[in-house]
C-alpha positions in Angstrom: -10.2 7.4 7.8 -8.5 10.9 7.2 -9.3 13.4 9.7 -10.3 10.8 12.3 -9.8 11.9 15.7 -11.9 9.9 18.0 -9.3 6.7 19.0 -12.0 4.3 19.7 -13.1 4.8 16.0 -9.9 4.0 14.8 -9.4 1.2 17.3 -12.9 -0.5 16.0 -11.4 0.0 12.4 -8.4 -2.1 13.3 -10.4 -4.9 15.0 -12.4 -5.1 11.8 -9.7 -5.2 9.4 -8.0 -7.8 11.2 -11.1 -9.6 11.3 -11.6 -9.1 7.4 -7.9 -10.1 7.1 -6.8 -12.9 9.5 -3.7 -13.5 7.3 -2.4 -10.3 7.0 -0.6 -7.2 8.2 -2.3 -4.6 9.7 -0.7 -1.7 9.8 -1.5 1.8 11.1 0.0 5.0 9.4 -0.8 8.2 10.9 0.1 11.3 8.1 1.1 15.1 8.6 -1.3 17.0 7.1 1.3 19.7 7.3 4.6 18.4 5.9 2.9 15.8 3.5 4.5 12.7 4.9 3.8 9.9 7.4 4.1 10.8 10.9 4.2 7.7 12.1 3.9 3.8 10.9 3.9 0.5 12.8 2.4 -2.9 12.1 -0.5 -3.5 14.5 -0.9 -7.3 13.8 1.1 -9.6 12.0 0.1 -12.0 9.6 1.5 -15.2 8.0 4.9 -15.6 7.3 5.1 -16.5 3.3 
């Protein structure tokens, strides 16, 4: 979803991942476009501990 910038978009993206992927992390990353890193990064859901 690069360029996103409508939050209930991205919102609707992380319900369906974590929907696709009960078990899992989700995480969200947002990147810089300028300096070519991530901006930010935190884990949205958790999943099962292994």
């Amino acid at each position: 979803m690069f360029g996103e910038t409508d939050v209930d978009a991205i919102l609707q993206e992380i319900e369906n991942c974590h929907a696709a992927h009960p078990d899992n992390h989700v995480r969200l990353l947002g990147l810089d476009n300028f300096a070519q890193c991530a901006g930010t990064s935190m884990v949205i859901y958790r999943g099962q501990t292994v």
